[in-house]
DONU-972476 format. One record per residue: residue in one letter; x, y, z of N, C-alpha, C, O in turn; residue number from 1; chain. Coordinates in steps of 0.1 Angstrom, whole numbers. Atoms other than C-alpha are relative to their C-alpha. Example, Ala and Ser with C-alpha at 12.3 -4.5 7.8 and 13.67 -1.06 7.14 Angstrom:
<rs>
R|res|neast|nnorth|nup|caeast|canorth|caup|ceast|cnorth|cup|oeast|onorth|oup|n|chain
R|a|9|-12|0|123|-45|78|9|12|0|19|12|7|1|A
R|s|-9|-11|0|137|-11|71|-8|11|8|-3|22|9|2|A
</rs>
This chain:
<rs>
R|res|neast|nnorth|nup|caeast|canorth|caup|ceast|cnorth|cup|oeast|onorth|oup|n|chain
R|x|-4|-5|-13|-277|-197|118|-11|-3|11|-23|-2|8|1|A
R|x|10|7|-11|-294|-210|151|2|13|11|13|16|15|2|A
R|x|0|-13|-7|-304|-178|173|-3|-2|13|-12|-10|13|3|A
R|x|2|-2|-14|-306|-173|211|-7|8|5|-1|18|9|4|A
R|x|8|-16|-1|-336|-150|219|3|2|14|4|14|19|5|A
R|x|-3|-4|-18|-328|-155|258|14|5|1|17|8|13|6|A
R|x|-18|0|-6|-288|-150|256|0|18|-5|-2|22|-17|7|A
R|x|-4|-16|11|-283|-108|251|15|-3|-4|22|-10|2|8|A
R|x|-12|-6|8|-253|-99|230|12|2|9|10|5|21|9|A
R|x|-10|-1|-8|-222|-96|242|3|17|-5|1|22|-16|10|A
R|x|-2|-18|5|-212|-55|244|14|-4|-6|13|-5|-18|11|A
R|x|-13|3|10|-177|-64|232|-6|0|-19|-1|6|-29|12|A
R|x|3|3|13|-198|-78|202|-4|18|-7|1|26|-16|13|A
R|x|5|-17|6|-220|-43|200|5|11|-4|-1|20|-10|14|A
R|x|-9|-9|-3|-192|-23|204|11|4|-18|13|13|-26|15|A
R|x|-9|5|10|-169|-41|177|-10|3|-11|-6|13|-18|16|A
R|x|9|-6|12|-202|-38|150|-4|14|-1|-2|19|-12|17|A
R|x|-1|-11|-1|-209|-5|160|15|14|-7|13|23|-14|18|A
R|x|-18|0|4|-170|7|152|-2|1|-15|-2|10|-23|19|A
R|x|4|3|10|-176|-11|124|-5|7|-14|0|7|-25|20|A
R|x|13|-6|8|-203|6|106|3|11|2|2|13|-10|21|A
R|x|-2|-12|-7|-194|40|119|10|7|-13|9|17|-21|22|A
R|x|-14|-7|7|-156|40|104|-1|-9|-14|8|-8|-23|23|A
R|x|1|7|17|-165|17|73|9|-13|0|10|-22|-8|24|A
R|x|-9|15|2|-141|-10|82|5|-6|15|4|-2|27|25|A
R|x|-1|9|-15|-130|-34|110|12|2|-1|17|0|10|26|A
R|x|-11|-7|-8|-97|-22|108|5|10|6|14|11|14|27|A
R|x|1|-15|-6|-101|11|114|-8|1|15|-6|9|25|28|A
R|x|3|3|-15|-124|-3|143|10|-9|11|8|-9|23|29|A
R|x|-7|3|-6|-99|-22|154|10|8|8|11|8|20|30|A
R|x|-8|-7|-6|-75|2|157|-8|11|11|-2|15|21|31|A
R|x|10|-13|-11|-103|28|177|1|-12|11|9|-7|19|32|A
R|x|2|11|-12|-106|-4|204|12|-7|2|11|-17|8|33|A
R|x|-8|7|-6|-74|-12|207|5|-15|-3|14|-21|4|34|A
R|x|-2|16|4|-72|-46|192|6|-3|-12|15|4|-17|35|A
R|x|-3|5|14|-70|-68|159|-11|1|-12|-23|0|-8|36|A
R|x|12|0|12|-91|-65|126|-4|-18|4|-16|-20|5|37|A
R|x|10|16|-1|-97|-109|132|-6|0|11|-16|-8|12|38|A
R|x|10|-4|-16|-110|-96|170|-14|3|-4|-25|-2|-3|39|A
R|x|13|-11|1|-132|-70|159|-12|-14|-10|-22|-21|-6|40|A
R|x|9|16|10|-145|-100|127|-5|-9|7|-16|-14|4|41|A
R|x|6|14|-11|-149|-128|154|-9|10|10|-19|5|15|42|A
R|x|12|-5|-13|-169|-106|179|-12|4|-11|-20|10|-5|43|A
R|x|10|-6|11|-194|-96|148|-3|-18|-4|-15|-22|-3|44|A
R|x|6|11|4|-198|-130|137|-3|-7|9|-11|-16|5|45|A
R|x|7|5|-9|-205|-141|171|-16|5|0|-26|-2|2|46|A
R|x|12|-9|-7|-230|-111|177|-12|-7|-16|-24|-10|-15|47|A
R|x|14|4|10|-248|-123|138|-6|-14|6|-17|-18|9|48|A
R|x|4|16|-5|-246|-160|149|-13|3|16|-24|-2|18|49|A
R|x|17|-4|-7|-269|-144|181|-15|6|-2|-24|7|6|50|A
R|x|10|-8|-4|-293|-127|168|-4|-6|-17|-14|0|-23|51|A
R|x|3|7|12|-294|-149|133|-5|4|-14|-12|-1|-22|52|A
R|x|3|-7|8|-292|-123|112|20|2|-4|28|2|4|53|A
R|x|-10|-2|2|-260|-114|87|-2|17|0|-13|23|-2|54|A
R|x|8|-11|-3|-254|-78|92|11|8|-8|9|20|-9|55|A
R|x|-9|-5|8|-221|-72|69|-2|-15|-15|-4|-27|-15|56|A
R|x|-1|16|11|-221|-87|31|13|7|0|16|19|0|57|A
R|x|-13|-3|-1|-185|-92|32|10|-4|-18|22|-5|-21|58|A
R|x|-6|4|13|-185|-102|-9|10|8|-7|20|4|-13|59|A
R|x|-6|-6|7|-173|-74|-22|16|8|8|19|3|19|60|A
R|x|-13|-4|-4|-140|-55|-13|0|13|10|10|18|15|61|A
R|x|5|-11|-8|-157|-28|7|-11|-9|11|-19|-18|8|62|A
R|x|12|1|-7|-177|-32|38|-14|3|-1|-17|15|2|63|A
R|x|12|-5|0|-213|-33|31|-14|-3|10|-21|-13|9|64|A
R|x|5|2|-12|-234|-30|59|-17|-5|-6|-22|3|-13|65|A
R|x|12|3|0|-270|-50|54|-12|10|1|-11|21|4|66|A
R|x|10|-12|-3|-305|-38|55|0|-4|18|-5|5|25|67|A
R|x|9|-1|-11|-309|-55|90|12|5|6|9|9|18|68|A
R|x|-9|-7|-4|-272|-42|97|-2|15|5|0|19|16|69|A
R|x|4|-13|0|-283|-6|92|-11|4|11|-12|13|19|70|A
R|x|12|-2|-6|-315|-11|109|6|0|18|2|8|27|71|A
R|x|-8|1|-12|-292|-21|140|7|7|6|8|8|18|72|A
R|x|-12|-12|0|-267|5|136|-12|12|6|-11|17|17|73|A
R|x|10|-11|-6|-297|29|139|-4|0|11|-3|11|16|74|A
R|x|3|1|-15|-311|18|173|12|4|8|12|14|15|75|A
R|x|-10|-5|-6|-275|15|186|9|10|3|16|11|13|76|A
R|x|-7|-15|2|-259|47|178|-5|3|13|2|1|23|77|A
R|x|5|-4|-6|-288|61|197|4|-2|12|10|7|18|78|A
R|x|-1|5|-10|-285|42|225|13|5|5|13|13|15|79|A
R|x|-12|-2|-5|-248|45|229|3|11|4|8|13|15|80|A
R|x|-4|-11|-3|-247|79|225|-8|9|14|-5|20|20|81|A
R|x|8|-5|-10|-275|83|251|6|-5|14|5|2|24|82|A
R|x|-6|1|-10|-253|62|275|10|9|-2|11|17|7|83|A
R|x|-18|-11|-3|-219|84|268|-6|12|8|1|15|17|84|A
R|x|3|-15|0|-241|118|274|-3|-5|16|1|5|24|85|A
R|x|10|3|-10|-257|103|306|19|-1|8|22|6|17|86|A
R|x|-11|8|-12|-220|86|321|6|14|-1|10|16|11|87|A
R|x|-10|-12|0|-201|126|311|-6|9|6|1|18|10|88|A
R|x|6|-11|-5|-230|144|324|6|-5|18|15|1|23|89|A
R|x|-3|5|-12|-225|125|358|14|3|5|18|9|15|90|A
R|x|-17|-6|-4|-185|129|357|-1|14|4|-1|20|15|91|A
R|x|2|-13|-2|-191|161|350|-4|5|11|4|14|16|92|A
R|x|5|-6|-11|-212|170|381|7|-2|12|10|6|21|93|A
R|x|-8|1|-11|-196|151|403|14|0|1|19|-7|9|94|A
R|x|-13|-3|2|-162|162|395|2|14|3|11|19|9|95|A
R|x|2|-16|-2|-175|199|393|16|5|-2|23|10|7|96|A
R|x|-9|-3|7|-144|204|372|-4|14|-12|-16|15|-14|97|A
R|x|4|-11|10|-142|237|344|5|-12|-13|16|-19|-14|98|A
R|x|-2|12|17|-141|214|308|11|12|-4|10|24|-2|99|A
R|x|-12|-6|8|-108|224|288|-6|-6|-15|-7|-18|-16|100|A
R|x|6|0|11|-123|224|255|14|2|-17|16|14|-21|101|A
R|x|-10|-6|5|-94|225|227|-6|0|-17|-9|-10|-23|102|A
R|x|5|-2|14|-104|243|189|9|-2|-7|19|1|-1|103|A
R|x|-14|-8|10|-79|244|157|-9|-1|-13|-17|-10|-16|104|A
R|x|3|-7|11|-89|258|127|8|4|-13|19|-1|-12|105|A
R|x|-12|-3|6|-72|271|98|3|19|-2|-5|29|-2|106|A
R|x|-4|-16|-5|-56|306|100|-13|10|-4|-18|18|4|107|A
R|x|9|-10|1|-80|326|85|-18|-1|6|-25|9|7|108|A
R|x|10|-4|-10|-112|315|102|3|-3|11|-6|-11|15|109|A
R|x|-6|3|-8|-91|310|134|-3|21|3|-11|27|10|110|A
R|x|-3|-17|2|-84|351|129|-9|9|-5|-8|21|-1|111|A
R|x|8|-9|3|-110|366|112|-16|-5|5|-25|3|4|112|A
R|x|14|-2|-1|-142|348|123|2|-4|15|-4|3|23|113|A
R|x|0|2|-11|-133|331|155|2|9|14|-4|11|25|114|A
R|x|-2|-10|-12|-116|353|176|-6|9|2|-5|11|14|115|A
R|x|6|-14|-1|-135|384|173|-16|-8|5|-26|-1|6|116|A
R|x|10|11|-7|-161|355|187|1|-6|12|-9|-14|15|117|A
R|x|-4|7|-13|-144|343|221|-7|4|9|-16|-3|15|118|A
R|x|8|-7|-10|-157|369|243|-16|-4|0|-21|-3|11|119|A
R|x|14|6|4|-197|355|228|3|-16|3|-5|-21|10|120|A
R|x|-8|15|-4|-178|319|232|-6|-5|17|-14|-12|22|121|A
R|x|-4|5|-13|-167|323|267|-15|3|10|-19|-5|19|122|A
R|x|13|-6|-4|-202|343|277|-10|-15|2|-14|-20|12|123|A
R|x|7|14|0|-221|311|267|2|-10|8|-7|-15|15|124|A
R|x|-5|8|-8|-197|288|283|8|0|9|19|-4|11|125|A
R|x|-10|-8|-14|-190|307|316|13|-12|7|24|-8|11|126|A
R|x|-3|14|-6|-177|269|329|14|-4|-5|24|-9|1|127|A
R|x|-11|6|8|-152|262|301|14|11|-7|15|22|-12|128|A
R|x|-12|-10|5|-115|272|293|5|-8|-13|11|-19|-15|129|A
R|x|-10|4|14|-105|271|256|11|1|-5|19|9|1|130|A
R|x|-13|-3|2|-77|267|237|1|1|-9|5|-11|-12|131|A
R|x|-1|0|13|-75|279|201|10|2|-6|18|11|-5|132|A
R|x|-17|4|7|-49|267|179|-5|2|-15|-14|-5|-19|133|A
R|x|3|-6|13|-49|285|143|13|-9|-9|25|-8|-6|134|A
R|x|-12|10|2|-29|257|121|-1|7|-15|-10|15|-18|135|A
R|x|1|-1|16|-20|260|81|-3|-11|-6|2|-10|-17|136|A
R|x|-1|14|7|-26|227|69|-9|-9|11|-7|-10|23|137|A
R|x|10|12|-6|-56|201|77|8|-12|1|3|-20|8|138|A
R|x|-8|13|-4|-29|173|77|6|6|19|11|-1|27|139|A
R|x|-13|0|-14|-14|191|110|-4|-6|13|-13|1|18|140|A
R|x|1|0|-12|-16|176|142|-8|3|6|-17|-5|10|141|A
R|x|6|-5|-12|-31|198|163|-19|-1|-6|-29|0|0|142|A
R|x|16|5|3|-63|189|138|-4|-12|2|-17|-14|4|143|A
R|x|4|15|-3|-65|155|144|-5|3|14|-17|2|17|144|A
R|x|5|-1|-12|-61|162|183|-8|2|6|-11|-3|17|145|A
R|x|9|-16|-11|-84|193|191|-15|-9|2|-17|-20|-3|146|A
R|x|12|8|0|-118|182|201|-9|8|-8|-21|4|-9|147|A
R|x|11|-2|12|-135|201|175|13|7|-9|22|14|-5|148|A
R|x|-8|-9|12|-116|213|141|-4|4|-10|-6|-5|-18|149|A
R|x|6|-1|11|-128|230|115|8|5|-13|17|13|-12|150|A
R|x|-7|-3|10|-116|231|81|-5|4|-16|-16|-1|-18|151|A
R|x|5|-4|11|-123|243|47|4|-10|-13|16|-11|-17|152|A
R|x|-2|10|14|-125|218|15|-11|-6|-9|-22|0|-8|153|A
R|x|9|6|8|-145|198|-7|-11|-6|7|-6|-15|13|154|A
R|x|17|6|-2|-183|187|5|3|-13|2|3|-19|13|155|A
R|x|5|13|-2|-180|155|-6|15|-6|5|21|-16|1|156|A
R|x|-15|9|-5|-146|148|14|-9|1|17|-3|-3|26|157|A
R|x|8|0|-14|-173|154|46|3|-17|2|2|-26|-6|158|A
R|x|-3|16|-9|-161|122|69|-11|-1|11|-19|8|14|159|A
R|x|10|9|-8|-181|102|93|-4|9|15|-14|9|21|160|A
R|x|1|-11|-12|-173|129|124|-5|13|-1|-10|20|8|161|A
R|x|1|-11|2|-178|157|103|-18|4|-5|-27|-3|-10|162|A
R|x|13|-3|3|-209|183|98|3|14|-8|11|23|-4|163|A
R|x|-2|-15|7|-211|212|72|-8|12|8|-20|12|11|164|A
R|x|0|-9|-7|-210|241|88|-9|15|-14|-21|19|-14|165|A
R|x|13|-8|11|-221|267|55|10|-1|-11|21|-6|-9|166|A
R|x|-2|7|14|-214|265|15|13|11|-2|17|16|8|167|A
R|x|-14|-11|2|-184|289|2|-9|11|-9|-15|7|-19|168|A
R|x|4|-10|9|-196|322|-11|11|15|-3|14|24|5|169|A
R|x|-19|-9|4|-163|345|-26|-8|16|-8|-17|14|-16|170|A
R|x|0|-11|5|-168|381|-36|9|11|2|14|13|13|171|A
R|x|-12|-12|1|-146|410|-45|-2|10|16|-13|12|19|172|A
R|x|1|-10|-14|-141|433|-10|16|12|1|27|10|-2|173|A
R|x|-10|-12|-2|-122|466|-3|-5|11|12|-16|12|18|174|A
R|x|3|-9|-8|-117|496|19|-9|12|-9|-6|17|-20|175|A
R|x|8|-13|5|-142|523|14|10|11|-1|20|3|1|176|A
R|x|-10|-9|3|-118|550|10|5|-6|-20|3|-1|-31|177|A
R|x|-2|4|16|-103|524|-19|-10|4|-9|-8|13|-17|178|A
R|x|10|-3|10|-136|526|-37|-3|15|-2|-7|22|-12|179|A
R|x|2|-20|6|-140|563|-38|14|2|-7|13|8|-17|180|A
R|x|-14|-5|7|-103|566|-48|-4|-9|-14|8|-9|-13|181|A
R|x|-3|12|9|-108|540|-79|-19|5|-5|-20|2|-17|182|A
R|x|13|0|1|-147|547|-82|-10|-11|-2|-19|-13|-10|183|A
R|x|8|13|-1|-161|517|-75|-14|1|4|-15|4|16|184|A
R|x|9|-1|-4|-200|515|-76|-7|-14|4|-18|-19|1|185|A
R|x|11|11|-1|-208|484|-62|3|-14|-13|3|-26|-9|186|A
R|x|-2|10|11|-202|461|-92|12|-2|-9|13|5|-19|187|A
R|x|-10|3|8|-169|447|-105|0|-9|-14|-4|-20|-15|188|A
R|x|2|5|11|-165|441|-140|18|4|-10|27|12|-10|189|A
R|x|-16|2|15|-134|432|-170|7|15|6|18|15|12|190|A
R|x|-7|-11|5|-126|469|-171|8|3|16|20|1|16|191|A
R|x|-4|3|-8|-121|473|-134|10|-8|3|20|-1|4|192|A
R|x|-10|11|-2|-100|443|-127|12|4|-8|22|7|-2|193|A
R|x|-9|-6|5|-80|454|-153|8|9|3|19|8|-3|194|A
R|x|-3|-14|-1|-70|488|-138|4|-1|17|15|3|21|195|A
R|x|-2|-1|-18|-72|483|-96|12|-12|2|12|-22|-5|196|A
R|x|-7|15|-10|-43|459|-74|-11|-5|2|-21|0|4|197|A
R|x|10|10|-5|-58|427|-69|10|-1|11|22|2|9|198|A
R|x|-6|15|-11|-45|408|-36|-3|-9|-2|-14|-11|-7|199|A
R|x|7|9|-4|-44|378|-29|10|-13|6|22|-13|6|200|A
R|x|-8|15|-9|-32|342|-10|12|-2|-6|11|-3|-18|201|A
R|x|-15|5|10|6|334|-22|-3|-18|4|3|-22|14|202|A
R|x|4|9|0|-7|300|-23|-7|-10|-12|-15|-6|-20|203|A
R|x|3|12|14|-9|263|-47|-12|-6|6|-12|-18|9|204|A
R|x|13|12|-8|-42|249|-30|-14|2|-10|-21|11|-9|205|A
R|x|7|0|9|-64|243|-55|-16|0|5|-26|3|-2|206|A
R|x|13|-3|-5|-93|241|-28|-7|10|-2|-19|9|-4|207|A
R|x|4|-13|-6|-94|279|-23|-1|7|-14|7|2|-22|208|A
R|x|6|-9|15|-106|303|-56|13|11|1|17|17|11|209|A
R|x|-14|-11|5|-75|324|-72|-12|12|-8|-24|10|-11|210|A
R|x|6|-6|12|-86|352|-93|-9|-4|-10|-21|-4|-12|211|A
R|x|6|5|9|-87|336|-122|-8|-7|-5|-11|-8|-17|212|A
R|x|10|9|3|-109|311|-116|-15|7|6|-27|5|3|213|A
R|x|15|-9|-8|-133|335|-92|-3|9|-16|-14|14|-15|214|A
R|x|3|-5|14|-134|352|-131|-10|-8|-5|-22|-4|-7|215|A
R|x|5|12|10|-145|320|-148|-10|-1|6|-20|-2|-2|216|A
R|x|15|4|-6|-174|314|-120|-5|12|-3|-16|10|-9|217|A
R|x|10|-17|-3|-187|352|-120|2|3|-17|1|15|-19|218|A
R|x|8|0|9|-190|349|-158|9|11|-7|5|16|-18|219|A
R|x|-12|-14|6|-155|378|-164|10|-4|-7|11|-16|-9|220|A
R|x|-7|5|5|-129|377|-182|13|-5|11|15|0|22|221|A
R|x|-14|5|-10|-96|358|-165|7|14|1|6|21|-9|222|A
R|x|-9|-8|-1|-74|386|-154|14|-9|-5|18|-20|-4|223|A
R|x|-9|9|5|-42|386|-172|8|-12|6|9|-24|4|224|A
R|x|-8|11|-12|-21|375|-144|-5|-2|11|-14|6|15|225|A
R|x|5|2|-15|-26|360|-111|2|13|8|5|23|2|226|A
R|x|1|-14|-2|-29|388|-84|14|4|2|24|-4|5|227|A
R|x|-13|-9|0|-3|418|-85|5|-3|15|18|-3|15|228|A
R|x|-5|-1|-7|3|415|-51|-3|-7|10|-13|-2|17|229|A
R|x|4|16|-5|3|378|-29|3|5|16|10|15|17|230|A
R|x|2|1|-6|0|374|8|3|-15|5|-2|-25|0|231|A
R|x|-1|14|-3|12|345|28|-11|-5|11|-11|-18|13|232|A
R|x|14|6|-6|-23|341|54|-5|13|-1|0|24|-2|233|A
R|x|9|-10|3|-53|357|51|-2|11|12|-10|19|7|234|A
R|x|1|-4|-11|-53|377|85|8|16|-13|3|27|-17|235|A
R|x|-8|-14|7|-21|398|63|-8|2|-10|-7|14|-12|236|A
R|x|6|-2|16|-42|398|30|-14|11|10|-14|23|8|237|A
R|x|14|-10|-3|-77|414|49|11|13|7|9|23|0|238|A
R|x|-8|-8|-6|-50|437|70|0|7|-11|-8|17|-13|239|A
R|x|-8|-12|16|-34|451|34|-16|8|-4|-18|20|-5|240|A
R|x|12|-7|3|-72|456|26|-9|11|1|-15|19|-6|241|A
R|x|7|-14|-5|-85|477|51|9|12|5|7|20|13|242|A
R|x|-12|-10|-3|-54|497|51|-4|8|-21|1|18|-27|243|A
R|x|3|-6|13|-68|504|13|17|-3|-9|19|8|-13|244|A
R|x|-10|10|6|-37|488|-4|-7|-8|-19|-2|-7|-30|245|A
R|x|1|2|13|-60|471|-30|-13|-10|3|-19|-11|14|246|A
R|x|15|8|1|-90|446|-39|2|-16|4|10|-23|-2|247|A
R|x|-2|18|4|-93|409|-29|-8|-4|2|-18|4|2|248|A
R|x|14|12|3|-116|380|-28|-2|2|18|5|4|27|249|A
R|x|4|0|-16|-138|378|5|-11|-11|5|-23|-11|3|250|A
R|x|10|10|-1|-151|347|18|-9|4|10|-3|7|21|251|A
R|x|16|-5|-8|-188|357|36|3|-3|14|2|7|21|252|A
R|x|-2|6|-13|-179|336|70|12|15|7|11|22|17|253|A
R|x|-9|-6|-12|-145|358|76|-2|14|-4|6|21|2|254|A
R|x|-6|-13|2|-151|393|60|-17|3|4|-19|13|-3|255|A
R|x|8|-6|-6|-190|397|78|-1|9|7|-8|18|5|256|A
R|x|-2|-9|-12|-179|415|108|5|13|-5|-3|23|-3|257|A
R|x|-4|-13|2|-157|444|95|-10|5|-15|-9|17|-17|258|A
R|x|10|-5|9|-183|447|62|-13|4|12|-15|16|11|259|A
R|x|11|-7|-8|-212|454|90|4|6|5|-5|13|9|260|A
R|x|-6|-10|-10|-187|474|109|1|18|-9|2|30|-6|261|A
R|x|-2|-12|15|-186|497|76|17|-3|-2|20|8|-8|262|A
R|x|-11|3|-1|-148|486|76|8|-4|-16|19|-1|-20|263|A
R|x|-3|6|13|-149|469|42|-16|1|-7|-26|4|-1|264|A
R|x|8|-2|3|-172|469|14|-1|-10|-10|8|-13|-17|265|A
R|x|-7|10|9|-185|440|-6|-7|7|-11|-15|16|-13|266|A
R|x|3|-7|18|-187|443|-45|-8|-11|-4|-8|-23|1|267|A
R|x|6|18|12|-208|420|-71|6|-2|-11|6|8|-19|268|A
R|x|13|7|-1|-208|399|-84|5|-13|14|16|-15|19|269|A
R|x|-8|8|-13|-206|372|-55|-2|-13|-12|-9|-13|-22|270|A
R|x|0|16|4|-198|331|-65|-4|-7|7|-2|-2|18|271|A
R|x|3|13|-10|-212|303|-47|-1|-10|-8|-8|-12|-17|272|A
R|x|4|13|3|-201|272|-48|-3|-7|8|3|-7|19|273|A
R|x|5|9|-9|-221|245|-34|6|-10|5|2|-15|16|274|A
R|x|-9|14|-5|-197|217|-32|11|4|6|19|-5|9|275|A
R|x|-14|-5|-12|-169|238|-10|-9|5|9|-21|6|7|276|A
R|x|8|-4|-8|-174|249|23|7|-3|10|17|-11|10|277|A
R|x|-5|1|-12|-166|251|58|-5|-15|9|-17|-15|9|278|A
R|x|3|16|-6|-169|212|79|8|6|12|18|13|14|279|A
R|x|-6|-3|-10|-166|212|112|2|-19|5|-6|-27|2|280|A
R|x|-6|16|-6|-147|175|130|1|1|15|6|10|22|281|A
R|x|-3|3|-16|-150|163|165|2|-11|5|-1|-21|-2|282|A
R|x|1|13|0|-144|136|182|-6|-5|8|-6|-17|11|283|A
R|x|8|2|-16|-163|136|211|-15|3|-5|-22|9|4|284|A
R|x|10|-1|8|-196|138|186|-12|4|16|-19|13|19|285|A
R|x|11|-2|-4|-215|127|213|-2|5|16|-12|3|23|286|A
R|x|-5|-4|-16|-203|141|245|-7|15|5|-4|25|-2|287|A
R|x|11|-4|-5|-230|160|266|13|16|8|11|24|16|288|A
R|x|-9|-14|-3|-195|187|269|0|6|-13|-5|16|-16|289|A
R|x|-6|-3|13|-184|190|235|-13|7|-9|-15|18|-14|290|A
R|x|13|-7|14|-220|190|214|-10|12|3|-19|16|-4|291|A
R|x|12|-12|4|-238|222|228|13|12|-4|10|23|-8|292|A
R|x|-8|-8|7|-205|240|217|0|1|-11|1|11|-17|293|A
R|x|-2|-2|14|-207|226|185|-13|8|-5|-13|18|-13|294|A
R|x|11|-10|2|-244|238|183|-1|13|0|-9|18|-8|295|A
R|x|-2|-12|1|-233|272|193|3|3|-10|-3|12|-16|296|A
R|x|-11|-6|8|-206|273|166|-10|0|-13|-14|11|-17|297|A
R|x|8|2|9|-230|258|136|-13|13|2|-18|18|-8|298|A
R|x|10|-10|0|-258|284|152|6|17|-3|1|25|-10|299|A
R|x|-12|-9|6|-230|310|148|2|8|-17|1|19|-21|300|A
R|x|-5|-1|11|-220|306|115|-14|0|-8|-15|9|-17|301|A
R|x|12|-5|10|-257|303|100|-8|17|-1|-14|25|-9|302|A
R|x|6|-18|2|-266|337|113|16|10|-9|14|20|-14|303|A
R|x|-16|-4|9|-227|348|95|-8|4|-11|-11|15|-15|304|A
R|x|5|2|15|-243|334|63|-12|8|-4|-14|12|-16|305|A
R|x|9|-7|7|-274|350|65|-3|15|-1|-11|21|-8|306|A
R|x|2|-15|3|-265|388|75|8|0|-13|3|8|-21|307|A
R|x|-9|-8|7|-236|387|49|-8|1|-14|-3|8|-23|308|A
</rs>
């Protein structure tokens, strides 16, 4: 390859490798830019032929980005992302518009951790009008669209937009009243379980901890059956709870607030697992509107994690 130190790069080219590297493949950058996967390939083999360096090995069946690929990718991110913040701050001022900001979530931290958070939301971002959309399902729609979404699943399914938000930690919770009726000290064990209503999700998602597997982590025996008495979103399942109804599982993020309220009460033993957890997606990563929200939210959620 014969290199041009006087000719700069064409941005089409930087744009197209950038893409590239980002989404793992040049058709997936294609489609983000509007073009063809042989576009995006010809503007990258232009931009190596300039700078006489290869920056994809294209041997294997995956894109694998080079060392001097990477090295490039790293300057340019930066860069890019310092022009986006710089051209949105400018709209922004000189538009002197309020940002429409749009969240979706999945029902239960939509309902139990978010909303009871808007009013601290909107306080922060006197400027901006939200619009939060509580969906059932990470395939839906309004998750792809929203400019930030957060969802609950596997660690290592974290994608290229996404940032973990905190790890999954499940423990038994009820109403105080329940525990005096039932004499619960604090520590759930075999004999217990055996004897109290469980609640819990009427739900096949193998993401989210049933009983009987929140047993198997916390070291108990399986309860016979799944729980006595199922719920179709978690909003009605904590409802049944603090109405004293019966015992269910409590993830730390959504049952914080009414446990510090004295509302509910949690029991031991707690689970954590490390490889679930809450991820938060945006698309506007680097948009000088979008990222001090997400900072809020992530600063949010670590103080959650650390009173519960």
């Amino acid at each position: 390859m014969i290199s041009d130190r006087h000719q700069p790069p064409s941005m089409k080219a930087l744009l197209a490798f950038e893409a590239s590297f980002r989404l793992g493949s040049m058709t997936a950058a294609a489609q983000e830019q509007g073009t063809t996967q042989p576009v995006i390939s010809q503007r990258i083999r232009v931009l190596e032929e300039s700078i006489g360096r290869v920056l994809f090995d294209r041997t294997g069946s995956r894109l694998a980005p080079t060392e001097q690929g990477r090295f490039l990718y790293g300057e340019l991110s930066g860069a890019l992302a310092s022009i986006n913040a710089a051209v949105a701050k400018l709209r922004d001022e000189a538009q002197a518009v309020e940002p429409n900001l749009s969240l979706a979530a999945n029902f239960g931290f939509a309902h139990a951790w978010l909303l009871p958070r808007l009013s601290e939301l909107q306080r922060a971002f006197p400027r901006y009008r939200f619009e939060v959309t509580p969906v059932d399902s990470d395939s839906a729609l309004e998750m792809a669209e929203a400019d930030i979404a957060i969802r609950f699943g596997h660690l290592s399914s974290c994608r290229a937009n996404e940032v973990q938000l905190a790890a999954e930690v499940v423990f038994p919770i009820c109403s105080p009243a329940f525990a005096r009726r039932h004499g619960l000290a604090g520590h759930v064990d075999d004999k217990v379980l055996a004897q109290v209503p469980l609640l819990h999700m009427d739900q096949n998602n193998p993401r989210w901890l049933d009983w009987p597997r929140w047993c198997t982590l916390a070291g108990l025996a399986p309860v016979a059956d799944a729980a006595r008495f199922k719920f179709n979103n978690y909003p009605l399942l904590l409802g049944a709870v603090l109405q004293g109804e019966g015992m269910a599982l409590g993830w730390s993020e959504l049952v914080q607030q009414p446990i510090a309220e004295g509302r509910l009460l949690a029991l031991q033993p707690k689970v954590v697992r490390g490889d679930h957890g809450y991820l938060l997606a945006s698309k506007h990563r680097n948009s000088s509107l979008v990222q001090p929200v997400v900072e809020w939210l992530q600063a949010q959620l670590a103080e959650t994690v650390a009173a519960t």
